[in-house]
Each structure stands twice: as C-alpha cells, then as structure tokens.
N, C-alpha and C positions, 0 to 999 in steps of 0.2 A: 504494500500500500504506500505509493506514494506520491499521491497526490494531498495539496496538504488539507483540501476540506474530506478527506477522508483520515480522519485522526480518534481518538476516543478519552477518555481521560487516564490520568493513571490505575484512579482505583477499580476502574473497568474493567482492569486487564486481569483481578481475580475472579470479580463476579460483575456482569453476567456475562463478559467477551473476553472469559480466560480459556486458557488451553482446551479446546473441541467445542467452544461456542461460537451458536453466529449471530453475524452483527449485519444488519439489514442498513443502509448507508447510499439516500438519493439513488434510490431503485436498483443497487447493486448488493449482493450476498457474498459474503465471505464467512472463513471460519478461522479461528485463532489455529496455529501449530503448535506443537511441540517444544519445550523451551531449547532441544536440541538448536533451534533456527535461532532464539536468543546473542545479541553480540557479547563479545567478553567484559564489553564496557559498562553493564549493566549496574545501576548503585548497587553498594550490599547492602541489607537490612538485617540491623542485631536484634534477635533476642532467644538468648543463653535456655531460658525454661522451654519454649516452645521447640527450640530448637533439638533439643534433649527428649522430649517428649516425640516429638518426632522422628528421630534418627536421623538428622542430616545434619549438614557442618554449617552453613547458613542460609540466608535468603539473600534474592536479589530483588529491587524494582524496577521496573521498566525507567529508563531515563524521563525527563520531561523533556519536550521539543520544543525549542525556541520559536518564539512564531514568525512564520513565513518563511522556516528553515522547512522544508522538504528533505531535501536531498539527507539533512542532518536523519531526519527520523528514518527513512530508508536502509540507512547503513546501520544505527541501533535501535530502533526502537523494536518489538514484538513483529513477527513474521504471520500475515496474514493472506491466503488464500482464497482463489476464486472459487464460491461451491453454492449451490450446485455448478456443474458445467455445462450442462443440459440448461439454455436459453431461448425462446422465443419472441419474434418482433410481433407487438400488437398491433401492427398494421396489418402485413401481410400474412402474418399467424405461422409463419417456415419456424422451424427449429432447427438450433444448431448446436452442434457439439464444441465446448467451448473448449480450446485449446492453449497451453502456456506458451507457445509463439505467437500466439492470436495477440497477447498483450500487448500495446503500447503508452508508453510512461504518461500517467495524466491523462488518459485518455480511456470513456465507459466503453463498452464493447457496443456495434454498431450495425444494425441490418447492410449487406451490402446490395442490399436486391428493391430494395425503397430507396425512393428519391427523398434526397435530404438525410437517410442513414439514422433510422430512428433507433435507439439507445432498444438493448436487447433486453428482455426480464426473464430474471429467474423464473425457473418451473415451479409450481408452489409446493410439489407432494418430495420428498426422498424416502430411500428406507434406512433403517438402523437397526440394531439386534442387541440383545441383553449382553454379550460381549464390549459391548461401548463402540462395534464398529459403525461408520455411516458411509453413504455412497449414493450417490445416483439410480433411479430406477431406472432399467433399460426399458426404454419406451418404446424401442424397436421391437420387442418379445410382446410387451403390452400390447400394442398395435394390431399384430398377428396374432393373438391371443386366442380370438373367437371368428377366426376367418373362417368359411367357409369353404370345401374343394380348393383346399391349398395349403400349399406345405411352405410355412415362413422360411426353412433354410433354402428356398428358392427364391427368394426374395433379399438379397443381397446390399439393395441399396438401402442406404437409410437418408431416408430423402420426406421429413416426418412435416404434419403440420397439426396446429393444435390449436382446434378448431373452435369457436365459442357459438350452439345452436340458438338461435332467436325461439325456437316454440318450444322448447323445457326451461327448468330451470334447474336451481341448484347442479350436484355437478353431473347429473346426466346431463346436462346442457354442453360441459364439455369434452370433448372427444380428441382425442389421440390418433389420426390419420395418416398410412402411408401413400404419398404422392405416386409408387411408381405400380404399384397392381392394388390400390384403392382399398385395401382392408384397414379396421378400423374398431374402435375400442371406446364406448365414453368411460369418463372416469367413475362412475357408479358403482358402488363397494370396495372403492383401491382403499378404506378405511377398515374393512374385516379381516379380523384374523386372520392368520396363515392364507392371505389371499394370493400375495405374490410367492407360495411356496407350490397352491395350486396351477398359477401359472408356470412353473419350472425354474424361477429367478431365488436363487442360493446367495447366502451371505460371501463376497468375495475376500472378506478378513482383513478388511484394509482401512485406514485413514485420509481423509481429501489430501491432506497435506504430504502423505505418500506418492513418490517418483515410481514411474513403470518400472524402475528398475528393482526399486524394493521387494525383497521378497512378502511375500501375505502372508498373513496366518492361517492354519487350517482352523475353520470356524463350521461347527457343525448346529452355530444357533437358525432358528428361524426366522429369517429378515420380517420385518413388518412396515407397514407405509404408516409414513404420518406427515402430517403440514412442515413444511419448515419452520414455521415458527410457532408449532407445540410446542406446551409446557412441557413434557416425555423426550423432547430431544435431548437435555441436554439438566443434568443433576451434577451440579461439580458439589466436591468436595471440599469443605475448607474447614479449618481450625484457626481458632485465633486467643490472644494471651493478651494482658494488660502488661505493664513494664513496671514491673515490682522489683524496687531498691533492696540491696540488704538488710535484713532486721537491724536497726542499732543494738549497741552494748552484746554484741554475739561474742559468745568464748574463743578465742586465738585459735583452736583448733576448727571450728564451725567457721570462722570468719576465713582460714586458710582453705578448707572445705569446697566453700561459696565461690571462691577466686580459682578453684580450680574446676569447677562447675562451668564458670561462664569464663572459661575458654575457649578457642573457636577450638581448638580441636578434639576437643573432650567427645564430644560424637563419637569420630573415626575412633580414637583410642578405643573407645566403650566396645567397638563391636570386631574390634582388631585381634585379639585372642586367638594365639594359634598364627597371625601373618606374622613373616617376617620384618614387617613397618613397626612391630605391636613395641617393640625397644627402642627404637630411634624415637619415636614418637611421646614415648612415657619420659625419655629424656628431656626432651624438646618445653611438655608441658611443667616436668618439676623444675628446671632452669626458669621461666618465666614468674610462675609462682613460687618459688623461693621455697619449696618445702619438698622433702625426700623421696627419691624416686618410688621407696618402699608405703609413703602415702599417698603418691597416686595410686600405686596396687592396689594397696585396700580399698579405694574409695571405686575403683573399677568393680571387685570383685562385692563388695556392696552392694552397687548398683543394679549387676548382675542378678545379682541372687534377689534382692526385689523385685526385679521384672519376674524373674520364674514365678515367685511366687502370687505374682500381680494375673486373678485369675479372668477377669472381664477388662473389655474396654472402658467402663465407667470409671475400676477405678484408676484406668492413666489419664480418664479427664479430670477429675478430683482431684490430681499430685496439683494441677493449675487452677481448680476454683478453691481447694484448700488457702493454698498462700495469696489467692487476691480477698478470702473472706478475713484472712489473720489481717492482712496489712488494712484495710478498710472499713475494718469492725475495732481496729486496737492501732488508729494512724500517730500514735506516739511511741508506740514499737516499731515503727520503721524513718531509715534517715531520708527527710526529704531530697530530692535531684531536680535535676530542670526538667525530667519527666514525669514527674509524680510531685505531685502538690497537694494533701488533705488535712484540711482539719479539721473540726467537730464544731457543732450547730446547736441548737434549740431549735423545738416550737415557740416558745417564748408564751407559753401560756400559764396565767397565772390563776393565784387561787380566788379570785376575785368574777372569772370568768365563767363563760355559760359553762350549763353541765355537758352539753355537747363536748365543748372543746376539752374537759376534765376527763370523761369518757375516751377522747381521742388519744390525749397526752398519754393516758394508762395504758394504750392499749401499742405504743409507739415504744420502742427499743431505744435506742441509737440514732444519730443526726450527723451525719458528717458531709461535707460539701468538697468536692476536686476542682481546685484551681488549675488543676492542670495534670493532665492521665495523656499515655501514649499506649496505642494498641498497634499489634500487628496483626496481622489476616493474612493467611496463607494457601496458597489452595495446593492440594496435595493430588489431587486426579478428579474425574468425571465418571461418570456412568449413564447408559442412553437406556431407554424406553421404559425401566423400572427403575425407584433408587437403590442404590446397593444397602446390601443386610446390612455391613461393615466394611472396613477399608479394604478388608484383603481375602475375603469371604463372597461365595459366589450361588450360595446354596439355593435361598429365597428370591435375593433379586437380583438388580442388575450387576454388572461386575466391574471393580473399578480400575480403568484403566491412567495409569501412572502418569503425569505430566511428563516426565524424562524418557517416556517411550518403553522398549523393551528392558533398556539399562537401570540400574541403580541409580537416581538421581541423589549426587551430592546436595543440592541445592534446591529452592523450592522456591516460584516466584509469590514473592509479597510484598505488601504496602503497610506503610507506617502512616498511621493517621493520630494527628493531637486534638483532643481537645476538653470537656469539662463535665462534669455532670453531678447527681445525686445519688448520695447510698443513705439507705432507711432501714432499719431491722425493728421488726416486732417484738413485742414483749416475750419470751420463751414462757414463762408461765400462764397465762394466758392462754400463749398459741398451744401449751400440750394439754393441757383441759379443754380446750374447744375440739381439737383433733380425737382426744377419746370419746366427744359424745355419740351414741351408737347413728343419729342418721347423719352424720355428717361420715362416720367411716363406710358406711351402705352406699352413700352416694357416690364417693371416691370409689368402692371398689366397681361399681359400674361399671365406671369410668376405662379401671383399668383392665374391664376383661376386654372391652372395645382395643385396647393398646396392645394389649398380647395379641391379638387377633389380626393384626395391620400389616401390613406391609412394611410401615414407618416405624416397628417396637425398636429393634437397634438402636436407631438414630434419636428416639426418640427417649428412650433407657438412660445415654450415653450423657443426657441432661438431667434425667428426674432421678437415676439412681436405679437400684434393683428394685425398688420397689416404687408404687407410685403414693407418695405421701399428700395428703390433703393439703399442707400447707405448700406445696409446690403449685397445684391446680389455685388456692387462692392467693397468692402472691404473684404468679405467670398473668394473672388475670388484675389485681393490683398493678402491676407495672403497664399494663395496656393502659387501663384509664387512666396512670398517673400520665404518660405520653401525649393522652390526647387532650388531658387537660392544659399540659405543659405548651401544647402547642399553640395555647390560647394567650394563655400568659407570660409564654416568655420571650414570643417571637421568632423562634423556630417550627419550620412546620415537621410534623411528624414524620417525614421519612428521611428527615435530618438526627433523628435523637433514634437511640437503640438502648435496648437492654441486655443484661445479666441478672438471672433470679438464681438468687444463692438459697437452694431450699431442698438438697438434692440428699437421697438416702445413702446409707454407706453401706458395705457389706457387712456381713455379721460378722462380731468379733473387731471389727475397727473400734480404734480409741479417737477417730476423727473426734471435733466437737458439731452440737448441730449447728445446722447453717437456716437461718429465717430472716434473708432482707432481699431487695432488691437494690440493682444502681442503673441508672439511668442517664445517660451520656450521648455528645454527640461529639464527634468524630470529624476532621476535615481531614484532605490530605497534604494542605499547606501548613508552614510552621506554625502561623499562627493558631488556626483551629478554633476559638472561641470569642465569644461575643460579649459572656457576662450573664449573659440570661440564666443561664442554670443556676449559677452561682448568688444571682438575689433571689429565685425566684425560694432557693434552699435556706434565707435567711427567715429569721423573727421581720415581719408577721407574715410574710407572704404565703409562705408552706404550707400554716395549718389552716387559708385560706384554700389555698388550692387543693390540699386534701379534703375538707369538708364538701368543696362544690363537685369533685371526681366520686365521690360518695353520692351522693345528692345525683348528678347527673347518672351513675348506673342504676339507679333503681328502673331508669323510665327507657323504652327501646319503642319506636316507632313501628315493628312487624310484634311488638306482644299484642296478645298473649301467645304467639306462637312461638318467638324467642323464650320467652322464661317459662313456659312450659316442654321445651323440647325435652325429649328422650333422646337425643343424636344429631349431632349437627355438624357438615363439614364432612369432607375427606373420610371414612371409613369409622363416623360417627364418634370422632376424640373429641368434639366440643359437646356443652351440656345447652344452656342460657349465653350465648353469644353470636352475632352476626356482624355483619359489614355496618349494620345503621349503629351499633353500640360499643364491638368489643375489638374487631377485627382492625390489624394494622399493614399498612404495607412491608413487603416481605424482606425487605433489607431490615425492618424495625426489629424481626420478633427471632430468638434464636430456635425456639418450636416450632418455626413453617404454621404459627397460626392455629395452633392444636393444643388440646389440652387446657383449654378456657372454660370456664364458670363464673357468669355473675353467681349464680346463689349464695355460691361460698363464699362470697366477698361481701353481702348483702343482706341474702336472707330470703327465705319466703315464709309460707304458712306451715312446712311440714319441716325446712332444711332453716335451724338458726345461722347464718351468714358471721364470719368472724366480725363484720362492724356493724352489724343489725342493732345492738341499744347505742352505740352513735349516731344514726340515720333516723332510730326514732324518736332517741334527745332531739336533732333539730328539726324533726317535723314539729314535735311539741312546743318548742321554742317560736319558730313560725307564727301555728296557730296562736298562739298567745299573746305573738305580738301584732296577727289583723284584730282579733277581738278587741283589743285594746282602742277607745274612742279617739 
C-alpha cells in the first residue's frame, strides 16, 4: 500500500486490520500479512510481564508515517495485500483475475474494456475454513456448477461476468456467468453449509498474502463462503497488560528478582534449557543485572516449575490481573514512573448527607484515580469462521493461526497506548453476603450453564475464572453503565474509554486475595493520551454524582419489559436484563465481547435483590419526598 490516502492508524494494525484482516479503503480490499513482510525498523514496545507471559522477547509497533511521506511508509510501514483478487467492473459486469503485475504505484485497478476505465470492485462473497485459511472462490467451478449437457473441464476459458438481474432480488438477482459457452450460476445459497464442498471446491491451505511459490498446507477442513466483511472472517487474538512499576520497599533479593525478570532476554533464556545459547545467555543476563549466574538458574528453574504446575489458561491470565489488582487497590505499594501515576480519592460524602448517598459510600470499597497508566495490546494470531477454544487448541473451534506464520515468532506486533482513568472496588463484606443469598446464586448459575455450553467458554473463563462468580456478572455490568454515564460527563464518548473488571475466581487451593472492583480508562496512542476528564470526573463530588444517576438511569430500558424480563439474550444466550438501548457497549469498550451482563444484579427486581437495590430505592424515596414537598 502505497498510496498515501491508503494509510490506517497505528492502533489499527492490532485490531481490527492486524495480521489476516481486511480493511475495505475507497472501494478497494486488502488484507494485513504476516509480520514476516514487517521492516526491521519497526519501534520496539516494552513490556517485561506480558512479555513473559507470552513467551517472546519483545514487541514491535508499526512506525508512524510522516504525512505526505508515501514512499517512507512503503518501505516500513505493515505489508498489505490485494484480496480478494477476483474483481469486477460495475459497468460492464466482466470479471477479472487480479494479478501482482497488474499493480501500479498509486494507482486503483481499472476496467480496460470501458471507456474512461472505471475503478474495478471486489467480489463480495470468499471462502475461509476453521484452519484460519482464506482464498478466493473459484467462480469459474461456481459458474459450471449447475450446467446442463456439459462438462466445465471443457470449458477452459475463464472469461466470467457477474451479472446483477433486474426481476429478482436479493442475491438470486445475482449470477455468476460464463461468456464463452453461457453457463451460469446465481449466487443463491453460496451462504449454506458445506455448499462449496458440494460443488467440489476444497480448502487450498493457503494465505492471500502467500507467493505461488509457497508451499500450502494440506488442509482437510471444509471451506465455507461468507461476505467479506462478516463478522466470522476474521477473530484475532490479542492480550494486553497495564505497565506496572516495581512494588516499593521490595527485599534486595525480590528487587534483584524483578531486574532480572524485565530483561529482554529473560524469555529466550526461560525456554532455552537443553540449547546450546542456554550459557552464553545466562551469562549475558547475570552481567547486566549484577547478580550470580547460579541466581538466574534458580529463578529459570522456578519459573519453570510454575508453568508445569500452572494447570489452565486462567491462571497465566491472573499472574497479570493479580499484580494490576495489588498495584491499584494498594497504589502506595508501588513507586510511581512516568507510566503509572495513582492515587486514592473519596466520594466525599459526608455524615450530614442523604441516606442514598450513606447507603452508596457503604457499599463502595476503595477510590483511586490514574493520572497517568500505559497499556500495551498485542495481538498474538487470528482464527477465521469460529473463535478458537484457546491459543493453541483446535478441538471446539477455530484454530489459531500464529502472526509469525509457520515459525516461532520472536516478537509480537503491538501498541503502547497512555492514558487515565478510574478504579472502584466494592465493599468485600457486603459483596460476600449478597453473593451467598440463594437467588442471587440461582440466577448466576443460569447464567453459567449458558457459558459452559458456548462456543465463547475459553475465552470467556480466561476473564471470569473457573468458575462464574456473581460479582463478576455484576461489576462486568457496573462498569458498562459507569462508561456510559462517563461518556456524558466527562466528555469522552464511549468507545474512547474501556474496561478491566477485576472480579475473577481463582483455582482451588490459590492463596490469590479476592478481587471486587473495576477500572475504567481511556487509552490514546499519542504520548499524551488524556484530557483530565477521568481524573475530575473520579474527584469529590463529581463520582458519587455520576454513580447515583448510572444507578438511577439502569433501572429504566426503552425495549422493557422485554429487557428485564429476558431468560437469554445475545450470542448463545450469556446476557440476562441487557440490550443495545441500556447495557451494551461498542466492542473495543468491553473485554467480554459484550456477554455476560445483568442489570438485575446491579439493581434488583421483584424476585432477584440487585447489589444496589436499597441505594436506588433511598433515592426514589428521597425524590418523592422532595415533589411532595409544597
């Protein structure tokens, strides 16, 4: 791509036009490659926990391009392809096979057969397979599909047009035509299963961004058609970390520890065991951190021996919401940096005030406000037409296909984004007397036989824990309406601010502590990153304004009683009482994909007590009391 109004932003390039997405750009399609195509110049992005967590040595971001530098971004910026290749002119309706000599620089691909050279348009349909492969439907097979007295391997030319019928509609209207012996195909059912398996069209094991020369994979899944820009194309994978400073006042040995942790090469050492690098390397790391080669060993063989023992993927997401709930529930245990900035808050409510707010303060933990947090986001691979079970797991759903390709990727592309936000924790006594009342755990388990039952349980586990706790469902749902309230107050609109709900189970037998809050932040990918708005809207008195009116405003939903009476809502029926009019956020906001919400729990009804049900109806009483009043 290089043309310069074909450009994307940086944080783009993880989600949603990272490696095997497409990006739709003034009637052209492309799809992101492989970071193999990546230049070496690419910035690095640190961070030591995630990186560890993940097993690679570090990350990189796609450079920024200076503007009106083309030629600059061509040479490093992300490597993007022409896809589909299969295009037709909507004049004359010809289709053509779009080829990489066909390209020229700055220039859309072009009818040569209309006067004037009208710009060519993607095909709308491809196919993909639960391998993560994608490709072109040969429309040539489609075409001949349902010929009559003729055999398509006699028909050699591919000389296609693609037709659009004036007396149907939808897409029997349009048809797939061969110019040279006139057989012909509309596209009616290219959306049913195993349809193009009936036609005889096999997954060819390969990626757009693969050369003829590359070998393919033998791929025995079953191709399926779908739109180009279905939701089913294209599930990337990404993990992301907050940038958490050392604990202050750590022991000489903990603190030596930590420095050998957030090494860059602490990765490769960790999984080097057995190579001949495994000593050069152990040398390399205790020279820099100043401590004996015999304590990198142990801290290797430590590590080790935790991972064996580490028996789900939950809890190597835990190692990272563990340490952001310690730093943000206890921010005078840790040393501030230029990428972490918190300190603690009030409601600022005093004893003089309404019983509402008395009831709210009670029922409120902790108050700490970020001046200033830096995340990374990193996307580690994709998965097409199902989401995958798990990273490396192929059983259930789709399978995920690695950004670095066939190889081992050292490195993983990601963005560094600063900016500010709110963390709230509820009262723990409270919250575990409202959690054993019996229909508040009937409702949650509902809930969770819905989640066993999904397609999304991995991924969705991977957040809530082994087990699905009530306070996860009402704090997930808490942080929705604190988001949309925020977006009222503080001048950010909602798909600028995002969450982490720290509310997540731990295995049996962990001495974790529990976790009950949420933080709510927004994110740019410029240094600066914040406006200030978080940070007053997180001061006395603003807060426990905007928490009473996100109270106040869930009770009431414009489709109830159909909302707060559902049995199942959303996606494979993981929501209870929430919809698009009351609960729902766009999908950059929510780290759940939007599942796993409940107004009741946060609120209340006639059968299900709501964790802030006698705050909600302190200020109704408060209200009435005060129109009565002359």
């Amino acid at each position: 791509m290089k043309d310069v109004r074909r450009k994307v932003r940086r944080a783009q390039t993880i989600v949603p036009f990272g490696v095997g997405g497409i990006i739709d750009l003034r009637g052209e399609s492309f799809v992101a490659a492989d970071i193999q195509s990546w230049s070496r110049r690419s910035e690095e992005v640190k961070s030591p926990r995630l990186a560890r967590k993940l097993g690679v040595q570090s990350f990189r971001s796609a450079p920024v391009i200076p503007a009106g530098k083309a030629a600059f971004a061509s040479r490093n910026g992300p490597v993007y392809v022409r896809f589909p290749k299969w295009l037709f002119c909507p004049r004359c309706r010809r289709m053509a096979l779009w080829r990489p000599e066909l390209e020229q620089a700055d220039k859309q691909p072009a009818c040569r057969r209309c006067a004037g050279g009208s710009q060519l348009a993607p095909m709308r349909f491809i196919q993909v397979c639960r391998a993560g492969h994608m490709a072109d439907i040969d429309w040539h097979r489609w075409a001949h599909s349902r010929s009559e007295n003729h055999d398509q391997r006699q028909c050699q030319a591919r000389r296609l047009r693609f037709i659009a019928m004036p007396d149907s509609s939808g897409l029997e209207a349009l048809r797939v035509a061969c110019l040279s012996c006139h057989a012909g195909r509309s596209l009616a059912g290219i959306s049913q299963k195993n349809v193009l398996k009936r036609v005889g069209l096999a997954c060819p094991g390969t990626h757009p961004w693969q050369s003829e020369g590359d070998e393919p994979e033998i791929c025995e899944e079953t191709p399926q058609a779908v739109q180009r820009g279905a939701s089913n194309v294209y599930f990337p994978v990404t993990h992301s970390a907050i940038d958490i400073p050392s604990p202050a006042d750590l022991p000489a040995e903990e603190e030596a520890a930590q420095r050998v942790f957030d090494h860059s090469l602490w990765p490769q050492f960790r999984s080097s065991e057995g190579s001949p690098i495994a000593e050069a390397l152990r040398q390399v790391i205790s020279d820099h951190c100043s401590v004996p080669e015999s304590f990198v060993e142990g801290l290797r063989r430590r590590d080790t021996d935790d991972a064996v023992a580490m028996p789900t993927v939950v809890d190597a997401d835990d190692d990272l919401s563990i340490d952001e709930w310690a730093a943000l529930s206890a921010p005078e245990s840790v040393t501030e940096s230029p990428t972490f900035s918190v300190r603690r808050s009030t409601l600022g409510v005093r004893s003089d005030d309404a019983g509402s707010l008395q009831k709210l303060a009670a029922k409120i933990g902790s108050i700490v406000v970020a001046d200033r947090v830096r995340e990374v986001r990193a996307l580690a691979g994709f998965s097409r037409y199902e989401p995958a079970s798990s990273d490396d797991e192929d059983d259930e759903g789709g399978r995920v296909v690695k950004v670095g390709g066939a190889s081992r990727a050292k490195w993983l592309p990601a963005v560094e984004t600063y900016g500010e936000g709110i963390f709230l924790t509820v009262d723990e006594d409270h919250l575990s007397s409202w959690e054993n009342l019996p229909a508040v755990r009937e409702r949650t388990r509902r809930i969770e036989e819905n989640l066993e039952a999904s397609f999304q349980k991995d991924r969705l586990r991977a957040r809530s824990g082994p087990v699905l706790l009530p306070r996860f469902v009402m704090l997930h749902t808490l942080a929705h309406h604190f988001i949309r309230q925020l977006s009222y107050d503080s001048g950010y609109n909602a798909a600028s601010l995002r969450e982490r709900v720290y509310a997540r189970s731990h295995a049996p037998g962990s001495d974790h502590p529990p976790q009950a809050g949420v933080f709510v932040y927004t994110a740019a990918g410029d240094a600066e990153g914040t406006l200030g708005g978080l940070v007053r809207q997180g001061r006395p008195p603003h807060l426990v304004e905007t928490l009473v009116r996100l109270l106040e405003s869930a009770q009431w939903c414009s489709q109830d009683p159909l909302c707060a009476d559902s049995t199942g809502r959303s996606l494979a029926n993981l929501n209870r009482a929430a919809c698009h009019a009351c609960t729902l956020l766009p999908e950059t906001c929510c780290e759940a994909g939007n599942s796993l919400l409940d107004r009741t729990l946060l609120i209340g009804d006639g059968e299900v007590p709501g964790f802030f049900r006698d705050v909600v109806r302190a200020a109704l009483e408060e209200s009435a009391e005060a129109v009565e009043l002359p």
